[in-house]
Rosetta silent file (secondary structure, phi, psi, omega in degrees, C-alpha in Angstrom):
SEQUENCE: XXXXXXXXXXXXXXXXXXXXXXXXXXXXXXXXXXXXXXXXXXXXXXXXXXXXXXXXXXXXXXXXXXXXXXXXXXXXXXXXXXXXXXXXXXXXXXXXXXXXXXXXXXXXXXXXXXXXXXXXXXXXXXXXXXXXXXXXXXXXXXXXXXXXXXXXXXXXXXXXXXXXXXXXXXXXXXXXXXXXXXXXXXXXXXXXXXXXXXXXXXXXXXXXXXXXXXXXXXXXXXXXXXXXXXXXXXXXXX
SCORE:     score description
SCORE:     0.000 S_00000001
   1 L     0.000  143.015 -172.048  196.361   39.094   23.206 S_00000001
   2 L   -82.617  162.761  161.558  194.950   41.963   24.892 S_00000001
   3 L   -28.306  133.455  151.044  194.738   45.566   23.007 S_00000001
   4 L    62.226   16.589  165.363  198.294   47.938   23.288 S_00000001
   5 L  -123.264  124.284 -166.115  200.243   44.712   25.032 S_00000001
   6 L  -115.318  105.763 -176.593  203.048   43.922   22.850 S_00000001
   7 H   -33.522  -41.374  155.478  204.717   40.074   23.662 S_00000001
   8 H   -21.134  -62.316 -164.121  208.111   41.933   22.179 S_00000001
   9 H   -84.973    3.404  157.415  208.576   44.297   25.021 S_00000001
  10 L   -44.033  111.216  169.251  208.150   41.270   27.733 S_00000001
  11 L  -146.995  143.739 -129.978  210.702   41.107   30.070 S_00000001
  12 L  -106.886  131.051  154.619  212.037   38.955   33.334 S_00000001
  13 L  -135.341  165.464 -179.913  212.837   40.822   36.017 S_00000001
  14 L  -114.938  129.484 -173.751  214.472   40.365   39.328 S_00000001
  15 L  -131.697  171.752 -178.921  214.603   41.538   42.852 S_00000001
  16 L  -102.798  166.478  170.439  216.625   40.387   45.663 S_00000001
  17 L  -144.290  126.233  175.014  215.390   39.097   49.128 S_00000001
  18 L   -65.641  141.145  153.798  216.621   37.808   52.747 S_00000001
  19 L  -135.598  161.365  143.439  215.050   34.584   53.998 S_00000001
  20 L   -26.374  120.371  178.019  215.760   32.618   56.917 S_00000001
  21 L  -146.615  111.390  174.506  218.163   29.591   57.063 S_00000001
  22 L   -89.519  146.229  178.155  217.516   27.370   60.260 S_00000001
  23 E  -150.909  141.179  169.673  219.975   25.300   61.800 S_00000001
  24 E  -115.444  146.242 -173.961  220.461   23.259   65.340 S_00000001
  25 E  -132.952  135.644  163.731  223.816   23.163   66.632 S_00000001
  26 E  -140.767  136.971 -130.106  224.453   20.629   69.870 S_00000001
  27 L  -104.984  114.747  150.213  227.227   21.404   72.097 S_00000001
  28 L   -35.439 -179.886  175.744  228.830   17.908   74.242 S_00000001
  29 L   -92.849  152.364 -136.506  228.857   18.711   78.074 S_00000001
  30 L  -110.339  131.559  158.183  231.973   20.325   78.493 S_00000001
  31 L  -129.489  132.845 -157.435  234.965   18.886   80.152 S_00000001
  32 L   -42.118  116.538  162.740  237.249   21.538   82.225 S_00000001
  33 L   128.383  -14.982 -159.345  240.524   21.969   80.161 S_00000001
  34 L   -52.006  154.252 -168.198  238.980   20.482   76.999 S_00000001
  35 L   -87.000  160.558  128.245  240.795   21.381   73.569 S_00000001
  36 L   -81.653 -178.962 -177.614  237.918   22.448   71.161 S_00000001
  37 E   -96.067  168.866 -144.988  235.933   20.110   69.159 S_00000001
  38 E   -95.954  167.391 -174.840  236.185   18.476   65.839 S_00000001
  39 E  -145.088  126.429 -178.469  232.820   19.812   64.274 S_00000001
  40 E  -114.951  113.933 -167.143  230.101   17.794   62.148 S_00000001
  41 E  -119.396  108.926 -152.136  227.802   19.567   59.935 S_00000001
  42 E   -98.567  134.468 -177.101  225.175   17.551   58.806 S_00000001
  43 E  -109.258  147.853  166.872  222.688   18.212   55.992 S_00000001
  44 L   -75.827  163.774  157.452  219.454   16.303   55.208 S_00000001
  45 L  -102.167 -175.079  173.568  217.899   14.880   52.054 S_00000001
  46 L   -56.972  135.649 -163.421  214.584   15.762   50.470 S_00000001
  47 L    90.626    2.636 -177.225  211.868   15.690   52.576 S_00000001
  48 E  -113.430 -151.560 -148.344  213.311   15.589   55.567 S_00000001
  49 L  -155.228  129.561  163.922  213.880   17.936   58.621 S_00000001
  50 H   -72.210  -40.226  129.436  217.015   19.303   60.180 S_00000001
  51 H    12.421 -106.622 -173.333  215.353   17.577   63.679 S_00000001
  52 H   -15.719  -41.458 -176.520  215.094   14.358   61.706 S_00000001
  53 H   -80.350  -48.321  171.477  219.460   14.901   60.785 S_00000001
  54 H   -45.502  -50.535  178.503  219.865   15.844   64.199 S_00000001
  55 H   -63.970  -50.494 -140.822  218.590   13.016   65.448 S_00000001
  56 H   -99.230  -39.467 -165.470  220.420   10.411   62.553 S_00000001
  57 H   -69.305  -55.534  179.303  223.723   12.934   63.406 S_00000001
  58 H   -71.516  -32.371  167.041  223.578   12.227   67.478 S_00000001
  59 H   -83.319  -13.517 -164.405  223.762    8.736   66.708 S_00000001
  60 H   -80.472  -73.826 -170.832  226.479    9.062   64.279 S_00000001
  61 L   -78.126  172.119  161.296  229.067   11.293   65.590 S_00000001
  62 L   -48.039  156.521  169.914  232.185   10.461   68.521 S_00000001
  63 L   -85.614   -4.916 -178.902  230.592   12.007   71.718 S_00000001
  64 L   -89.512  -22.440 -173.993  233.133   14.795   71.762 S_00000001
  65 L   -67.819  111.507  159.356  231.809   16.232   68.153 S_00000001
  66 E   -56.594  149.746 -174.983  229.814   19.471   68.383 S_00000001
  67 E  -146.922  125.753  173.324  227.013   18.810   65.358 S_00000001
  68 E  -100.424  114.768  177.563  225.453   21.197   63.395 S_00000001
  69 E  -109.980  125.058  179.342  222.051   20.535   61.364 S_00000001
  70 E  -100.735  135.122 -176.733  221.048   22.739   58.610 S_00000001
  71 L   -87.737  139.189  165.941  217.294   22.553   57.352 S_00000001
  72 L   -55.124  168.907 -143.459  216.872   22.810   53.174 S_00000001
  73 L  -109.568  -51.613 -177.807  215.829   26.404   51.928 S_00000001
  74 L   -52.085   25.707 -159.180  212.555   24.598   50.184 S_00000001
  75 L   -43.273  142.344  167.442  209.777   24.069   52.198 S_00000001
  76 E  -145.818  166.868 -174.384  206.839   21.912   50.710 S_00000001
  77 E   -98.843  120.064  173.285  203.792   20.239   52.187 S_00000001
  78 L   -64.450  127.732  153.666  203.947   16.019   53.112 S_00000001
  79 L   -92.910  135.966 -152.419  201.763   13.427   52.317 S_00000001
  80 L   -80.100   29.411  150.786  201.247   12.333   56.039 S_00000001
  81 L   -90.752  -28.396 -178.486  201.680    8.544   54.292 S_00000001
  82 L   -56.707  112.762  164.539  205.098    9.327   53.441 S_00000001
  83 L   -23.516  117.883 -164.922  207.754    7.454   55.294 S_00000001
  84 L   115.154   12.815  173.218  208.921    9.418   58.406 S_00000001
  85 L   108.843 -174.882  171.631  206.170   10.029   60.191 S_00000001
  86 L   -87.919   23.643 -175.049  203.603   12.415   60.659 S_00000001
  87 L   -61.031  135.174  160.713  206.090   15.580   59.886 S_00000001
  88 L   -51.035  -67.883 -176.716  203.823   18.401   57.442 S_00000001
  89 E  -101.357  143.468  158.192  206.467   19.595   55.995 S_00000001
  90 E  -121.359  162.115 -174.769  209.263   18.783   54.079 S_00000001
  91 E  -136.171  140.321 -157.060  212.336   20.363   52.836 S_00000001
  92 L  -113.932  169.080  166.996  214.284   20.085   49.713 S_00000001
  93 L   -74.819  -59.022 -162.433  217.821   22.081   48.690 S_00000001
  94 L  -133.134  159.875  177.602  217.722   22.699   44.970 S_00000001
  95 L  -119.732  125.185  157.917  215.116   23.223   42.207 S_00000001
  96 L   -30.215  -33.293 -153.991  215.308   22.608   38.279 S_00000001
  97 L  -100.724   99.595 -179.877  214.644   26.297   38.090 S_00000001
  98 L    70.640   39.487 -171.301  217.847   28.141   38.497 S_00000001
  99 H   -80.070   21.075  142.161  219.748   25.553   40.625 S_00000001
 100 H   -61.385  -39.973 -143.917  222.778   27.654   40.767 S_00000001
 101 H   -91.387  -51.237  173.326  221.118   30.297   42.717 S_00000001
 102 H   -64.584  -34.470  178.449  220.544   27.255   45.049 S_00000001
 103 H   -49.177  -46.471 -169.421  224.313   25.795   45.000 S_00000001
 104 H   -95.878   10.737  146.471  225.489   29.508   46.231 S_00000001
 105 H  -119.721  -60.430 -175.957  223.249   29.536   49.201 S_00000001
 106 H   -12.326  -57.643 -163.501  223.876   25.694   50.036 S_00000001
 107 H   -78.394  -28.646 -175.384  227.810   27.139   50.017 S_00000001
 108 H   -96.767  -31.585  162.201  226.792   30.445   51.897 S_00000001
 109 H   -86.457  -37.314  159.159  224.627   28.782   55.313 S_00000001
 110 H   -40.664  -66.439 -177.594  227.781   26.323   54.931 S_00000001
 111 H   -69.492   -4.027 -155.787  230.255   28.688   55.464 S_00000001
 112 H  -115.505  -62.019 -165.002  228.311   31.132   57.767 S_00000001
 113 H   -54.726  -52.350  179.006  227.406   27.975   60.606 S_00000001
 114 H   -58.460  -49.745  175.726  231.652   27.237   60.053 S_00000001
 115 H   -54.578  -59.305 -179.008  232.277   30.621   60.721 S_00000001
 116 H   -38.786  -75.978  166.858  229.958   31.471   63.113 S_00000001
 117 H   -42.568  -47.806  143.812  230.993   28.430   65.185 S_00000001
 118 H    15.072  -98.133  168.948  234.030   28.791   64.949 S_00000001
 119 H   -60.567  -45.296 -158.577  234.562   32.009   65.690 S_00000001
 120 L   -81.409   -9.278  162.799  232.236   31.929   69.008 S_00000001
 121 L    83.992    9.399  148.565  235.223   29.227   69.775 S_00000001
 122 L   -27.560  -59.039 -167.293  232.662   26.220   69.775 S_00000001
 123 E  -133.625  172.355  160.246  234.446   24.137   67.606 S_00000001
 124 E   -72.523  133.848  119.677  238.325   23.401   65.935 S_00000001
 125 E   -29.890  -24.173 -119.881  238.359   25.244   62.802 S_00000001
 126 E  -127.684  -64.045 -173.521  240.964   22.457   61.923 S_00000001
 127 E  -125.850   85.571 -158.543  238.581   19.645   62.141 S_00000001
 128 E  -119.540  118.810  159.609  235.393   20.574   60.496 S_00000001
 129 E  -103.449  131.629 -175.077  233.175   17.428   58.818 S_00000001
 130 E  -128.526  150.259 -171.377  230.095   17.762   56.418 S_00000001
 131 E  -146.137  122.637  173.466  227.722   14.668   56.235 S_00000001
 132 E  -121.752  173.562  173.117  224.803   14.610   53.320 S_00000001
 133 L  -147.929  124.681  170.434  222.548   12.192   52.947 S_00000001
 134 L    64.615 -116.914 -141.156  220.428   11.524   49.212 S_00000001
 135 H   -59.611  -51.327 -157.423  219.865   15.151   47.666 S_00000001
 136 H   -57.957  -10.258 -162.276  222.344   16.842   50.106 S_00000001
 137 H   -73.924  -41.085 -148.532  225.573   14.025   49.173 S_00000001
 138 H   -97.374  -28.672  165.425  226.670   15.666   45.203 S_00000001
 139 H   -50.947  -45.826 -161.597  225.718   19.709   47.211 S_00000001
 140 H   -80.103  -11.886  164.824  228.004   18.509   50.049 S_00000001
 141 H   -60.255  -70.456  165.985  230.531   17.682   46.941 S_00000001
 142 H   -35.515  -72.991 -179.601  230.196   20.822   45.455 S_00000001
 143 H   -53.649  -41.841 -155.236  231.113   22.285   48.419 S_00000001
 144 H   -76.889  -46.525 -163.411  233.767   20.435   49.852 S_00000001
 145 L  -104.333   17.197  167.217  236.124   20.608   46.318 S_00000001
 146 L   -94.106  -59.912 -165.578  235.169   24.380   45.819 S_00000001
 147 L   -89.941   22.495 -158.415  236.228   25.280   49.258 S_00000001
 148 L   -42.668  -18.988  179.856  239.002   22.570   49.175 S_00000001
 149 L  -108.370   34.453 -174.410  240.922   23.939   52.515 S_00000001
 150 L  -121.658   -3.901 -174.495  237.994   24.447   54.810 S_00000001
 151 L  -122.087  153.317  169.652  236.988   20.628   55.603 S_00000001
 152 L   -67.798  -38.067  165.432  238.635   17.503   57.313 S_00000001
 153 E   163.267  175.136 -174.641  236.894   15.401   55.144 S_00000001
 154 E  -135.675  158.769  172.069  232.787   14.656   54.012 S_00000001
 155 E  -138.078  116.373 -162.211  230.642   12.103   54.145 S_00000001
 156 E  -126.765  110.059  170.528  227.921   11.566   51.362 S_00000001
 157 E  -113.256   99.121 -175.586  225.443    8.482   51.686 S_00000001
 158 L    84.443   38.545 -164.787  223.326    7.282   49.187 S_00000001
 159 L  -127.581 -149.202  173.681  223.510   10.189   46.721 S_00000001
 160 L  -138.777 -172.770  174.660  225.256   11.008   43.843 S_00000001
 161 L   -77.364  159.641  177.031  227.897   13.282   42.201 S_00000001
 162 L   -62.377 -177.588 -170.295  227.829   16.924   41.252 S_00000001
 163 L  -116.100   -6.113  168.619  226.377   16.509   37.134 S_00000001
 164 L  -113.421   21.533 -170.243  229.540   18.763   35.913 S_00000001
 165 L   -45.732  -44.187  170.138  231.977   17.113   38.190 S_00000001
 166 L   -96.375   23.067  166.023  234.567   16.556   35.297 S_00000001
 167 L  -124.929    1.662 -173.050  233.906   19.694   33.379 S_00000001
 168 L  -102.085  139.632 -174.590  233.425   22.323   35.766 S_00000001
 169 L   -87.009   22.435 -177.165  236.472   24.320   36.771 S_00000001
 170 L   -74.263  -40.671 -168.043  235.309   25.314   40.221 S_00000001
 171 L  -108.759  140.579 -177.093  236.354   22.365   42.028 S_00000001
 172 L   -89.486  154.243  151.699  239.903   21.740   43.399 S_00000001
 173 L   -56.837  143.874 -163.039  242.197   18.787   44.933 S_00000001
 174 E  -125.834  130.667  167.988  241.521   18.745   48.219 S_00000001
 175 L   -81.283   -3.344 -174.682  243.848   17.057   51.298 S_00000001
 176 L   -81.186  135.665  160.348  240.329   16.052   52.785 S_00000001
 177 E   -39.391  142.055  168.729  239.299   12.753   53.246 S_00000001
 178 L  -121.677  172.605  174.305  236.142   11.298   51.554 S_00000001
 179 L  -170.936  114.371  168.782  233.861    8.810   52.321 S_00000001
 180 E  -126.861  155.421  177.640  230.859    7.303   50.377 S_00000001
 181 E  -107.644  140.607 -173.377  228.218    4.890   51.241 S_00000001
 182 E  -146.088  151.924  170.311  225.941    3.194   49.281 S_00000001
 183 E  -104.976  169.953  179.140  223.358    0.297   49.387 S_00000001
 184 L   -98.130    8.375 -176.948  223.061   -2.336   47.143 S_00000001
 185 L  -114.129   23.741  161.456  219.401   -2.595   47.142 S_00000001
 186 L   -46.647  120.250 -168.600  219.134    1.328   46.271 S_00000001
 187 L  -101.627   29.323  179.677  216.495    1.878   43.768 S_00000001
 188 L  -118.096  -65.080 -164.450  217.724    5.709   43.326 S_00000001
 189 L  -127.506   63.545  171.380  221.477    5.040   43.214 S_00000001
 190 L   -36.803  159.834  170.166  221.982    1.590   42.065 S_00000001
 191 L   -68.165  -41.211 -167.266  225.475   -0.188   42.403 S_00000001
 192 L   -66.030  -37.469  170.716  225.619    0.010   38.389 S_00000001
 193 L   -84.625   -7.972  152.805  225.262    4.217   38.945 S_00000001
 194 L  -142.432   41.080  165.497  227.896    4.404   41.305 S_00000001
 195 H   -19.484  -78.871  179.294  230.235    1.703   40.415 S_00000001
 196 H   -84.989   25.517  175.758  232.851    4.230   39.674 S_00000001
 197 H   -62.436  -18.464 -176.382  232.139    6.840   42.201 S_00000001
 198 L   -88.154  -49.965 -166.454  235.536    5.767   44.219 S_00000001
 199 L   -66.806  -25.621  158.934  237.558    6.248   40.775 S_00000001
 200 L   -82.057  -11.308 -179.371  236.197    9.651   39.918 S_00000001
 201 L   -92.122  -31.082 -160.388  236.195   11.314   43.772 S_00000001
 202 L   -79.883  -25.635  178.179  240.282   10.032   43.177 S_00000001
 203 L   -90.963   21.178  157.120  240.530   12.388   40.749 S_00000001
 204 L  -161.731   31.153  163.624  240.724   15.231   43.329 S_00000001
 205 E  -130.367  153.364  170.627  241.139   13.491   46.298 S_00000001
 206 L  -117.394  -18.130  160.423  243.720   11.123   47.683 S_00000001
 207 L   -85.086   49.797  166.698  241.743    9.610   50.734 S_00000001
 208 L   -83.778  130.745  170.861  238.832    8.311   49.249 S_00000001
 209 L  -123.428  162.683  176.652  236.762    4.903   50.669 S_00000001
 210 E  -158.149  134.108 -150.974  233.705    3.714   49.409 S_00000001
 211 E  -171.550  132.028  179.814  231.780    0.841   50.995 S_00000001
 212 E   -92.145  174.644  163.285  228.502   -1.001   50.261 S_00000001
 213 E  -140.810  126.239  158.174  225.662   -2.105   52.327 S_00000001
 214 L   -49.739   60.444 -171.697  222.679   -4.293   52.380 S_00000001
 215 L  -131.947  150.502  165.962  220.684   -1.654   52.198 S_00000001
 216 L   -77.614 -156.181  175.664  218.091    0.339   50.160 S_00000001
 217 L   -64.988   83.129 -167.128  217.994    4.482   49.973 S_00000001
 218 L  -159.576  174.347  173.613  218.633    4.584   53.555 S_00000001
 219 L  -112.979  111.607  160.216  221.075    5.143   56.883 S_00000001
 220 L   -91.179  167.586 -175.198  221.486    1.345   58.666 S_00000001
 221 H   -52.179  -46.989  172.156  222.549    0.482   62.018 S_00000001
 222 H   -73.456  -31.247  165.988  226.161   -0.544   60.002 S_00000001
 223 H  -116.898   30.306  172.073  227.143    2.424   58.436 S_00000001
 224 H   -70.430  -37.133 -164.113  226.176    4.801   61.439 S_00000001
 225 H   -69.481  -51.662  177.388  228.881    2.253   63.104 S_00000001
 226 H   -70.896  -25.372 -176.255  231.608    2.868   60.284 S_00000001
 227 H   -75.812  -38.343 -174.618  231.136    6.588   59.612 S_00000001
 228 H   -70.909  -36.937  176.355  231.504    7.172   63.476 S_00000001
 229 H   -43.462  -54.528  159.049  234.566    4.874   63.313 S_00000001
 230 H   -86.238  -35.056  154.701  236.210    7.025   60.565 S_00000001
 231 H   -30.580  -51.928  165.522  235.018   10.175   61.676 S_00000001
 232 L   -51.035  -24.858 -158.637  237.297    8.977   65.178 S_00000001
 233 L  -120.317   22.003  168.528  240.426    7.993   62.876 S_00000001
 234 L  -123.131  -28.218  170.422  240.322   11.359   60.670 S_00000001
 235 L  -122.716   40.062  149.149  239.937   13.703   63.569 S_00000001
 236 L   -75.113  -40.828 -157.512  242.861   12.106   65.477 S_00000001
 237 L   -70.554  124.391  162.895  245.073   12.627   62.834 S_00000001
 238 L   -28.395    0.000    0.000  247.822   15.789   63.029 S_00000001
């Protein structure tokens, strides 16, 4: 230790800062008379790109669905071997290191693209969808039973649960519909890890489905078909 610095009088400090939070929003072509539109706000997992969700999102929703993709907060540098292409960068959500701090801006670019949109008369307030995929499914969780009156229903594929889901008192019963997907060849989120994932989302939901696939950590061709299917049958409904 150097001379007249005393480890004792060490202390963490903090300052605050703005950043940036990117998002693409894509509008249908308009037809004259039109109602607004149910609105699907789709998050990525790690390593991926709101582009990349945009893209997996446009195949996804009804053609009438305005779709919003929000890029993670995290940027890090790709190895250009990684599955997905030759993308640089990738971007993650949350960190070991404070991952609260991340949960309450996850919930805060949520809430600002629903407003925003909204407001600018884009979309139905009314029929508002969130879609995660991998890191983004147990954030998109978080959100959805914190904020229990602001969604139609979510869609989380190939992810997991929040890790305080039955002890934390933040999240509420919800009237929104859920819907998780899972494969059975996942090596992240085996069938044995989310066996009971329909019987625990029941305990603050009453429209929960859950449906497997021959699939690994991934989006197939099958449940792009079923999500769009139920996305159609949740935001018909009165």
């Amino acid at each position: 230790m150097q001379p007249g610095i005393n480890s004792e009088r060490t202390e963490e400090r903090t300052l605050s800062a703005q950043i940036k939070i990117y998002y693409d929003v894509y509008v249908p072509p308009e037809d004259e008379g039109r109602a607004a539109r149910p609105l699907l706000v789709a998050l990525h997992g790690y390593g991926a790109s709101k582009r990349q969700m945009m893209r997996e999102a446009r195949a996804i929703a009804p053609d009438d669905f305005v779709i919003a993709s929000i890029q993670g907060f995290h940027q890090h540098i790709r190895d250009p071997k990684e599955e997905g292409g030759p993308l640089r960068f990738g971007f993650g959500w949350v960190t070991n290191f404070h991952p609260e701090e991340a949960i309450a801006l996850h919930h805060k670019a949520v809430n600002h693209v629903l407003d925003t949109l909204i407001e600018e008369g884009i979309c139905d307030g009314e029929r508002v969808f969130l879609l995660g995929f991998s890191q983004t499914c147990a954030l998109n969780y978080r959100y959805a039973f914190t904020h229990a009156k602001r969604l139609r229903g979510t869609v989380g594929i190939c992810g997991g649960l929040p890790g305080d889901w039955e002890t934390s008192e933040l999240y509420h019963e919800t009237s929104a519909s859920v819907l998780y997907l899972h494969g059975t060849r996942d090596e992240f989120y085996t069938p044995e890890r989310v066996r009971d994932y329909g019987e625990r989302l029941r305990m603050r939901a009453r429209d929960v489905e859950v449906k497997s696939y021959d699939a690994a950590h991934e989006i197939v061709p099958a449940m792009r078909e079923d999500v769009r299917e139920w996305l159609q049958s949740r935001a018909s409904r009165v």
